[in-house]
C-alpha positions as MATLAB code, in Angstrom:
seq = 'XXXXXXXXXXXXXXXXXXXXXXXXXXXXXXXXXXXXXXXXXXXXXXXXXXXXXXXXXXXXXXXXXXXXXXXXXXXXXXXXXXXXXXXXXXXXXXXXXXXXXXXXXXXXXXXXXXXXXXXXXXXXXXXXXXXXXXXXXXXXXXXXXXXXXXXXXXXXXXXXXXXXXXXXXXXXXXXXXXXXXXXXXXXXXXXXXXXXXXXXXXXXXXXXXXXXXXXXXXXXXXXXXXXXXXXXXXXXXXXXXXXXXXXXXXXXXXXXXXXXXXXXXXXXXXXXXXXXXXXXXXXXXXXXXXXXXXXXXXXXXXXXXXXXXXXXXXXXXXXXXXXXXXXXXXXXXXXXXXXXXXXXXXXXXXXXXXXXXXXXXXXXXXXXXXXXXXXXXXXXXXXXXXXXXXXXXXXXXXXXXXXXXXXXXXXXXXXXXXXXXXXXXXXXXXXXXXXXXXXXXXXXXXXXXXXXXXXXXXXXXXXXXXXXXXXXXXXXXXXXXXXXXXXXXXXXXXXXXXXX';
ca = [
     -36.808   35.350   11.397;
     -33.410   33.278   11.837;
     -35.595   30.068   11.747;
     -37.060   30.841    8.063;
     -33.851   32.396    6.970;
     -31.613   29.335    8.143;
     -34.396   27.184    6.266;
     -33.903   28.952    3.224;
     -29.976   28.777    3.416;
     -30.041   24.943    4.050;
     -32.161   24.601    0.891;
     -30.062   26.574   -1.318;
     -26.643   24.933   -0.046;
     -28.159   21.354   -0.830;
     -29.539   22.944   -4.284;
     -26.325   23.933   -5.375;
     -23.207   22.071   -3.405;
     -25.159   18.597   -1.834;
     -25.848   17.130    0.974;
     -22.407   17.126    2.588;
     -22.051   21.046    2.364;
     -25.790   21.830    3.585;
     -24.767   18.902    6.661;
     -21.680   21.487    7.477;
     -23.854   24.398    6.843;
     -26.447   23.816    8.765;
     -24.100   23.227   12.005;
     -23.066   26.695   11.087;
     -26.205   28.380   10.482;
     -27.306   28.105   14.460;
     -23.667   29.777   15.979;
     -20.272   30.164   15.104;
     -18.482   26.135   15.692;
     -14.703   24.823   16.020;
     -13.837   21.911   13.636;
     -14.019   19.933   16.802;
     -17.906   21.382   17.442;
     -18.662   20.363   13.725;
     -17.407   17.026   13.906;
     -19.657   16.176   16.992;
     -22.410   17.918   15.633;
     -23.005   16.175   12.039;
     -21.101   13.233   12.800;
     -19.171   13.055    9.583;
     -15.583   12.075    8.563;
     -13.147   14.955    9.122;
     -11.826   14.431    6.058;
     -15.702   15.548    3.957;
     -15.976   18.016    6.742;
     -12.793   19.773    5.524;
     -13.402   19.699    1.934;
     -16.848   21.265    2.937;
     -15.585   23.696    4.898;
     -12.904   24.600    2.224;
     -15.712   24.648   -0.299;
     -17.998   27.385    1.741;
     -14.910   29.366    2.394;
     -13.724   29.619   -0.935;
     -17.701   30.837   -1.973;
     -17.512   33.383    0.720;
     -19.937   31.668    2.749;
     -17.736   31.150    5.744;
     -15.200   33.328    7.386;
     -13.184   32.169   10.328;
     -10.301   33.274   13.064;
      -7.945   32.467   15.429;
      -9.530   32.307   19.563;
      -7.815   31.251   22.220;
      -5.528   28.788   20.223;
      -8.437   26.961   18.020;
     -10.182   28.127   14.511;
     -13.524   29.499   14.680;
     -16.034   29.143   11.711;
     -18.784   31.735   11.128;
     -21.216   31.505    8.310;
     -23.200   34.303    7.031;
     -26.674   33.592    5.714;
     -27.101   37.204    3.618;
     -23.912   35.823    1.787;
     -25.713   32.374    0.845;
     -29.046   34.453   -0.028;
     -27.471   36.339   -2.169;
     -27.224   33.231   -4.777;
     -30.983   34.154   -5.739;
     -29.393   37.408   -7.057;
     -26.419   35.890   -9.018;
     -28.699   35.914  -12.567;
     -29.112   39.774  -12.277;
     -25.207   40.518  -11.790;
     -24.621   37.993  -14.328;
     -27.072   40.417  -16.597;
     -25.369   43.581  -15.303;
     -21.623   42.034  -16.385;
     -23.432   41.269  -19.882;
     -25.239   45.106  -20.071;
     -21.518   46.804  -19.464;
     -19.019   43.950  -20.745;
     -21.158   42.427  -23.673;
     -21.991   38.752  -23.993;
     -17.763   37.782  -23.407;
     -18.540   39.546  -19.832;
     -21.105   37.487  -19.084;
     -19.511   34.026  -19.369;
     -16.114   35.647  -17.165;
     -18.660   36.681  -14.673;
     -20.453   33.041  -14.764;
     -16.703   31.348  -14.443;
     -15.890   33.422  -11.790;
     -19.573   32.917   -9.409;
     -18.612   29.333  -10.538;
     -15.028   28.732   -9.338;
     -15.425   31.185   -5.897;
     -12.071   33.179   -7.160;
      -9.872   31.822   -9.865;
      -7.090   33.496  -11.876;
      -7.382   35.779  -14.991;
      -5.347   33.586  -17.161;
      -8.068   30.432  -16.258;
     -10.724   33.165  -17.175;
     -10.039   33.901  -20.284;
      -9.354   30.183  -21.311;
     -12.648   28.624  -19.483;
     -14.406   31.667  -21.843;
     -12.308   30.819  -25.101;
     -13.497   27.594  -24.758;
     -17.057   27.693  -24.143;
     -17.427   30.376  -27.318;
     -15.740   27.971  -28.901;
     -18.409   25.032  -28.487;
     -21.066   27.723  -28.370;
     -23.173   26.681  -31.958;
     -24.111   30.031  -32.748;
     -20.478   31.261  -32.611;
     -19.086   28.389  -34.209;
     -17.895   29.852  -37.462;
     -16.079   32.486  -35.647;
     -12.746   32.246  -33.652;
     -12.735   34.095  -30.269;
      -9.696   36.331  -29.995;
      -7.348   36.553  -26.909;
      -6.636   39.623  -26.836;
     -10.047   40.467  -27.016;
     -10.661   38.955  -24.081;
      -8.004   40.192  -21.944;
      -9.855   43.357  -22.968;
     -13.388   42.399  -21.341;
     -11.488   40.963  -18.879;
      -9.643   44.692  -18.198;
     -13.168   46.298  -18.658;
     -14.984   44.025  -15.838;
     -12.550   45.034  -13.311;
     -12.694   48.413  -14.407;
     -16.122   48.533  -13.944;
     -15.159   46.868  -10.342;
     -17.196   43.944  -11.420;
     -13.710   41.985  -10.057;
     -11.091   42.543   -7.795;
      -8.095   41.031   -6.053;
      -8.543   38.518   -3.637;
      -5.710   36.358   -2.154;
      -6.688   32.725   -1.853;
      -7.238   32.453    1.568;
      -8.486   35.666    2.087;
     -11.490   34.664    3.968;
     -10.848   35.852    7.219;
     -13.469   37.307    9.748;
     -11.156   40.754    9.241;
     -10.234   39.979    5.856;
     -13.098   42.280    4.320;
     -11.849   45.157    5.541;
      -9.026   45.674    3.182;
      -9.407   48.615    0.595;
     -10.163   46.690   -2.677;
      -7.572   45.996   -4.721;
      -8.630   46.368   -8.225;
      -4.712   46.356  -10.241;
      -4.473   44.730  -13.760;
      -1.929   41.961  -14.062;
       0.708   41.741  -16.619;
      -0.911   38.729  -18.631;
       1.148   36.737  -20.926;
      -0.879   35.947  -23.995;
       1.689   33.786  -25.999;
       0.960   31.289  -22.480;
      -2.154   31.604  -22.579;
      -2.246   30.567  -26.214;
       0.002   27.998  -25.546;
      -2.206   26.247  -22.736;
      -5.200   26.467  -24.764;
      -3.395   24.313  -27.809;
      -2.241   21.490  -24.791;
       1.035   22.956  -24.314;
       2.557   22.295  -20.446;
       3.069   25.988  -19.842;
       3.582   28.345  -16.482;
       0.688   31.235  -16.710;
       2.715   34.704  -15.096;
      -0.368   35.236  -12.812;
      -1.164   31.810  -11.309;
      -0.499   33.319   -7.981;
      -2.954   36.442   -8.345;
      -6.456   35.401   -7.672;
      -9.978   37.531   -8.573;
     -13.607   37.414   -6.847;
     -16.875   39.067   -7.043;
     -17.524   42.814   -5.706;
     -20.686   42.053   -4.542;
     -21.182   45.719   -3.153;
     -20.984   46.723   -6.421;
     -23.288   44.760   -7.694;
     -25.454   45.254   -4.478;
     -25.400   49.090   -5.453;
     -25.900   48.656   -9.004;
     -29.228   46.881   -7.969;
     -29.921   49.572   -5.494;
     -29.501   52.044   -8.003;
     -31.552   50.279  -10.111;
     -34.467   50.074   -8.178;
     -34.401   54.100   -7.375;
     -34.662   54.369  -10.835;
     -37.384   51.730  -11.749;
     -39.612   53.819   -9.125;
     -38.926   56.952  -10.541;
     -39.848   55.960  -14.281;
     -43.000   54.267  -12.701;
     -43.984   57.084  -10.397;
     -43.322   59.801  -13.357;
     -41.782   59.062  -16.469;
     -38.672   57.893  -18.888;
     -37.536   61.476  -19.016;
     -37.374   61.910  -14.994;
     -35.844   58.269  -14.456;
     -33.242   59.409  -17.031;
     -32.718   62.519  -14.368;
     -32.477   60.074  -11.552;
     -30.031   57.967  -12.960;
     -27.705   60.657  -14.042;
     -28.248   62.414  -10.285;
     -27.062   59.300   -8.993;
     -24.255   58.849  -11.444;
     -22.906   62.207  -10.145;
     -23.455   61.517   -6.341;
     -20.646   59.250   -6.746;
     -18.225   61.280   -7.883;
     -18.600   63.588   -4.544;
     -19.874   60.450   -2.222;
     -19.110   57.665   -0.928;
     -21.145   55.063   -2.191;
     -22.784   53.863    0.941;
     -24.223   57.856    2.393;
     -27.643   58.437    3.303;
     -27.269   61.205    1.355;
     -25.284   62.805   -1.546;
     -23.251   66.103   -0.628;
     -25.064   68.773   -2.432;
     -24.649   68.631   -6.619;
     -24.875   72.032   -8.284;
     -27.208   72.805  -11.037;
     -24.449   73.723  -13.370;
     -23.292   70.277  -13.301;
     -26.603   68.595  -13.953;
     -27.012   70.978  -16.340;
     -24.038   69.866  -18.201;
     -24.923   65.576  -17.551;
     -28.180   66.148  -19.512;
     -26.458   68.355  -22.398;
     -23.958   65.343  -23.134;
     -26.941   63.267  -23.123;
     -28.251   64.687  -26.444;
     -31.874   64.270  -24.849;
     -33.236   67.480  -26.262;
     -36.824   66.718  -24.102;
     -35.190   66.366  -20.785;
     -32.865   69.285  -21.552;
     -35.577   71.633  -22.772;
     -37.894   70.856  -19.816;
     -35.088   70.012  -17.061;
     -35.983   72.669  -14.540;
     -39.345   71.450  -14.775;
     -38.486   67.953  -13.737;
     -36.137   68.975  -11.176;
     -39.153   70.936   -9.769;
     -41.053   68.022  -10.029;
     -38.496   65.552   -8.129;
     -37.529   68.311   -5.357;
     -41.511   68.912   -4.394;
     -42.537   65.024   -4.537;
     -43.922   63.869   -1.254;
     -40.889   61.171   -2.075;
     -38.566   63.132   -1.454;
     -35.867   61.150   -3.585;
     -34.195   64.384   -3.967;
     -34.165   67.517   -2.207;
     -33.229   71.131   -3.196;
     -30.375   72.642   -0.470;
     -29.338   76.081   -1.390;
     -29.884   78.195   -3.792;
     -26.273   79.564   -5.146;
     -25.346   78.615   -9.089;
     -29.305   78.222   -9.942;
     -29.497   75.654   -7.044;
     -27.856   72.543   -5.411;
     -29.363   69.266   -4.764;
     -28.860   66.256   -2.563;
     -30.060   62.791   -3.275;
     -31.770   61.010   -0.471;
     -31.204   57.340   -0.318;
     -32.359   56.497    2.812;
     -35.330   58.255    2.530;
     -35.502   56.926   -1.063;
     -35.665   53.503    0.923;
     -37.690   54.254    3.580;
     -40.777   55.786    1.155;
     -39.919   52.308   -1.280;
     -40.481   50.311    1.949;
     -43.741   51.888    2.955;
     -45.260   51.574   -1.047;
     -43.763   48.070   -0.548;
     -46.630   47.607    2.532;
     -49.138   48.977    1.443;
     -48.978   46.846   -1.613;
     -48.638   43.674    0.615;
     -51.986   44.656    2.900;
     -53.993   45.601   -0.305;
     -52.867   42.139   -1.929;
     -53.986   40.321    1.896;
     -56.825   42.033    2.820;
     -58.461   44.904    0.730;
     -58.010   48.346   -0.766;
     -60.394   49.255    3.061;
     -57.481   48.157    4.915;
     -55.354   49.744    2.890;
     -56.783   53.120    3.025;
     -56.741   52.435    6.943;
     -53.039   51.657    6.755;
     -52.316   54.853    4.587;
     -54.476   56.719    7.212;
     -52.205   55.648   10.418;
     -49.001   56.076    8.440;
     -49.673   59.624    7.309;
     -51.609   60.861   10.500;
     -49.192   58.943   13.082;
     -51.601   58.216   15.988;
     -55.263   57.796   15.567;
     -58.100   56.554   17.339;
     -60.964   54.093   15.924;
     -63.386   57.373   15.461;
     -60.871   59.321   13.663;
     -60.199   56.433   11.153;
     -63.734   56.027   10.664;
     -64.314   59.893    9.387;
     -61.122   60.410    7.993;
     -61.219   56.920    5.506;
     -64.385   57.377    4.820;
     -65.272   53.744    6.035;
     -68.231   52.357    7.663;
     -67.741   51.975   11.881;
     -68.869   48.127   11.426;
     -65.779   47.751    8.119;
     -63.569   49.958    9.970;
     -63.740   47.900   13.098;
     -62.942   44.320   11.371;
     -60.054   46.169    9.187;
     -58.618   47.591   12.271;
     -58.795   44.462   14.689;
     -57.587   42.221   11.777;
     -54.685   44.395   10.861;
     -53.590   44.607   14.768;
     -54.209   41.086   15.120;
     -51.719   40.141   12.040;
     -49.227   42.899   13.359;
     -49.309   45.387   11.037;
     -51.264   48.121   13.533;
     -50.060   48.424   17.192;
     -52.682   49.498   19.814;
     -51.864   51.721   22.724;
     -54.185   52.690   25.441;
     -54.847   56.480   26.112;
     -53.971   57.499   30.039;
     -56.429   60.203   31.123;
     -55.293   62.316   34.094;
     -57.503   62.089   37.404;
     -59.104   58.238   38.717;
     -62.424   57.620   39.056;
     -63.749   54.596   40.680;
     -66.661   53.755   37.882;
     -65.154   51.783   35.284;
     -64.991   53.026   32.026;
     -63.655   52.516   28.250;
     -60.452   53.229   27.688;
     -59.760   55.256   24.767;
     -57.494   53.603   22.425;
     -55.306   55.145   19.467;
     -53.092   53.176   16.852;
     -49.789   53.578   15.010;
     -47.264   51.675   13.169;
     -44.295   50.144   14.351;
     -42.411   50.359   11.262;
     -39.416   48.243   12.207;
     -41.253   45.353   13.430;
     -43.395   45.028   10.282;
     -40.363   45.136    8.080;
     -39.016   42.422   10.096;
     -42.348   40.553    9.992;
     -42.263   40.272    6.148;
     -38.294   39.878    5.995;
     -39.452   36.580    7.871;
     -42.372   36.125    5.558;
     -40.239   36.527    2.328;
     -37.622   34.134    3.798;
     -40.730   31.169    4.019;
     -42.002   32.084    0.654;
     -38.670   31.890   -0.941;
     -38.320   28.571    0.530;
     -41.794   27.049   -0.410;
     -41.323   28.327   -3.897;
     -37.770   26.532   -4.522;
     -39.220   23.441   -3.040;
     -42.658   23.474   -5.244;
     -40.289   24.136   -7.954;
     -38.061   21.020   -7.330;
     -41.476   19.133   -6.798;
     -42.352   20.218  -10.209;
     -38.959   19.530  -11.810;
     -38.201   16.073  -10.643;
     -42.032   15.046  -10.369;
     -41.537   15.583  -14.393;
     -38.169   14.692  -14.782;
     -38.697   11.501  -17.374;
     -40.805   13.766  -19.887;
     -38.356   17.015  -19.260;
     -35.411   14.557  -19.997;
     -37.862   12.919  -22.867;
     -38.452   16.247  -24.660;
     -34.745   17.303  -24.707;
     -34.183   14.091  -26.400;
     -36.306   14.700  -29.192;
     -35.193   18.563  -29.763;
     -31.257   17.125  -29.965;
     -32.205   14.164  -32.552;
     -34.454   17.032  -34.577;
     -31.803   19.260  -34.616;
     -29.225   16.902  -35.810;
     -31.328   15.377  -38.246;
     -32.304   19.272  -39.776;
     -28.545   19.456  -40.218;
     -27.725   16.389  -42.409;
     -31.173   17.786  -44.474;
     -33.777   15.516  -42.811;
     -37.252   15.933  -44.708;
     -40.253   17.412  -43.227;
     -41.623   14.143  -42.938;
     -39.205   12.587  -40.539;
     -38.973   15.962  -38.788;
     -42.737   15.249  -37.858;
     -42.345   11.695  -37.010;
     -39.249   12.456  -34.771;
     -42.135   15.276  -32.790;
     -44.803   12.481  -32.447;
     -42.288   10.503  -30.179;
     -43.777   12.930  -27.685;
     -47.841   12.080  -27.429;
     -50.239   15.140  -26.783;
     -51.053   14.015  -23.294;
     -47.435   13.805  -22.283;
     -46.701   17.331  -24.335;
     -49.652   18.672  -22.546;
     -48.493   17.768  -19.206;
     -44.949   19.030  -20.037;
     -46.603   22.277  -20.650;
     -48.608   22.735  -17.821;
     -45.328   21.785  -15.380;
     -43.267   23.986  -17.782;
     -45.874   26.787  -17.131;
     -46.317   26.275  -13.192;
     -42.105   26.474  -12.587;
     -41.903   30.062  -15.115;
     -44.340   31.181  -12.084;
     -42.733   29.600   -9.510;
     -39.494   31.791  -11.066;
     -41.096   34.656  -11.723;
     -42.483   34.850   -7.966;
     -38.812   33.959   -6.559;
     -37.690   37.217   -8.495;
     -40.226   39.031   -7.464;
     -40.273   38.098   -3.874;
     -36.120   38.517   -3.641;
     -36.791   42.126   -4.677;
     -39.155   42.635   -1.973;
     -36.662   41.044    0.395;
     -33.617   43.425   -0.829;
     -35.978   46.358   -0.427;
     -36.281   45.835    2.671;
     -32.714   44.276    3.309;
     -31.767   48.317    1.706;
     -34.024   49.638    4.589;
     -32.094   47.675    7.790;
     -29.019   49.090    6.058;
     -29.835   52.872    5.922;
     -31.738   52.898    9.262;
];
């Protein structure tokens, strides 16, 4: 797995910080180095090895600490995979913070940590140059407010610049509002040479927050699937109350009274949930899921919310989608089988799946032979000298199969980016072509261009050209929407390692 996963990482650092970073990186990626250990390793001036280094500590990619007299670097490769996520945080900022959140939160991913003062004046000016918002001014204070209402939200928090120590993470976070001077701020956005108050107070990404907004969302997702709106709704407002008696990391919630719940849905004004709520409570608590479990009965009842079992039944579903998808719906009933019946034998599986001996026999020696059934021999009590069969049962090694496709999501990740850079740059000149002719359209629309000229500035591109822009234009939106895809798989399973 550390082969695929170190591949992946040395893509993405070249994809987003070049080829002297990924050089560094990759040094890093097989054990922790000294600067002395880096410079024999990728032969590079120590002068681009620092300003690497600086640059993947400053991301979060690299912590390091004092041994023995000498600095010791340590990259982390879930910290440089977690760039594939950075669109859907970027989303969350602009669900809770509005479209002013998501630039701060795109300025901040950007920069590594930066001040509050640079924030909000990176953000004024890119509203300002946005088109669509050209007519109106963006407002400072307005600002400092979305600024105020991302760290609220624990979005951001304090970080000191060189807090990048191997022990620096363990620090309660620190999420105390500066005292921002406007009047500066305005000052430095008209040219003036002024002193922001807060230069010295630096902010950075809560990914765990993020990481459990995603979680979170995911639990949800599956209920709404597996049911309906109405029951996700329940979900999300079970979870939304586990963390005010929690901490946010538990396997499970300490028990949540039916009073309270009660109460959640009133303010909801969701008159359907409300009316039928003890229905759908009923319907959650006796799921073979088990996302939530009834605990006592005092107050009309108390519930728990079960996130590592939540994970553990999404990892399973997860599976079985993935053998269905490689092999059949056969070998997916067969999977099913040894998962709910724990160990069976070749006979058993053919009765109980319903599946012809010669079928049942392939499905079961091709799902051993790709790992996802183990094989253990039966010991029978006594000896006997004649030689016979011995009896064999299976079962499911559920650890080593979510490592298997961990590993598996890791290579797909990394042939999709490259395909999609194949596709990109083998298409570069008509990409580049076709932006050209949407800028000189638009401008020309502007100053009141006719219809005419509109039409002869579209013929620049010829159909064959337009036709092979479309089918590379329609091969990377797959190539993305498979990355997605894949990276939720990956932090499904990523959840699992983490609650077991």
């Amino acid at each position: 797995m550390k082969d695929s996963r170190n591949k992946l990482c040395s893509l993405l650092l070249e994809e987003f910080f070049g080829s002297i970073v990924q050089t560094i990186g990759n040094s890093l990626l097989y054990g922790t180095k000294t600067f002395g250990s880096i410079c024999f390793g990728t032969r590079l001036q120590g002068s681009k090895i620092k300003e690497g280094l600086s640059v993947l500590i400053k991301y979060g990619f690299v912590t390091y600490q004092q041994n023995e007299g000498e600095t010791e670097y340590t990259i982390d490769q879930n910290q440089i995979i977690m760039i594939l996520r950075y669109p859907r945080y970027i989303l969350f900022a602009k669900t809770h913070c509005g479209d002013e959140g998501e630039i701060m939160m795109e300025e901040v991913l950007k920069h590594g940590y930066i001040t509050a003062s640079e924030v909000i004046i990176k953000t004024y000016k890119r509203i300002e140059q946005t088109p669509s918002r050209s007519a109106e001014s963006p407002s400072i204070p307005n600002l400092k407010d979305v600024f105020e209402l991302l760290v609220k939200n624990q979005f951001l928090m304090r970080c000191l610049s060189f807090d990048t120590t191997a022990t620096g993470n363990i620090a309660k976070p620190d999420y105390t509002l500066p005292d921002l001077d406007l009047i500066a701020i305005s000052n430095k956005l008209q040219g003036q040479k002024t002193e922001l108050s807060d230069n010295t107070i630096h902010w950075k990404v809560n990914f765990d927050r993020f990481t459990q907004d995603l979680r979170d969302q995911i639990v949800i997702s599956a209920i709404t699937q597996r049911f309906d709106k109405n029951a996700g709704e329940l979900m999300k407002h079970m979870i939304n109350l586990m963390y005010l008696r929690t901490a946010s990391w538990a396997t499970t919630s300490n028990p949540i009274p039916y009073t309270e719940i009660k109460e959640q849905v009133k303010k909801l004004d969701y008159e359907e949930l409300e009316h039928y709520l003890d229905q759908y409570l009923r319907l959650l608590e006796e799921d073979s899921t088990q996302f939530i479990k009834r605990v006592g009965d005092s107050g009309g009842g108390q519930y728990i919310v079960n996130m590592k079992n939540a994970f553990k039944q999404l990892t399973w579903t997860t599976l079985e989608h993935i053998v269905t998808e490689r092999f059949d719906s056969k070998a997916a009933r067969i999977f099913r089988l040894v998962h709910n019946e724990i160990d069976v034998n070749l006979e058993q599986i053919q009765s109980l799946a319903l599946i012809p001996a010669k079928d049942a026999n392939f499905l079961t020696h091709i799902l051993s032979q790709e790992n996802y059934l183990q094989i253990q021999e039966m010991k029978r009590s006594g000896t006997s000298s004649v030689q016979t069969k011995t009896p064999c049962r299976f079962c499911i090694d559920l650890n080593k199969i979510v490592e298997m496709e961990t590993e598996h999501c890791y290579q797909a990740l990394y042939n999709i980016i490259t395909r999609r850079e194949y596709e990109s740059n083998n298409n570069k000149r008509l990409i580049e072509k076709q932006l050209r002719v949407q800028i000189l359209s638009t401008n020309l629309r502007e100053h009141g261009a006719t219809e005419q000229q509109l039409a002869d500035i579209a013929e620049m591109m010829t159909p064959s050209e337009t036709e092979q822009l479309e089918r590379a234009q329609n091969a990377i939106k797959k190539l993305t929407a498979a990355e997605l895809q894949i990276d939720e798989t990956l932090f499904i399973f990523s959840m699992y390692f983490r609650y077991h």
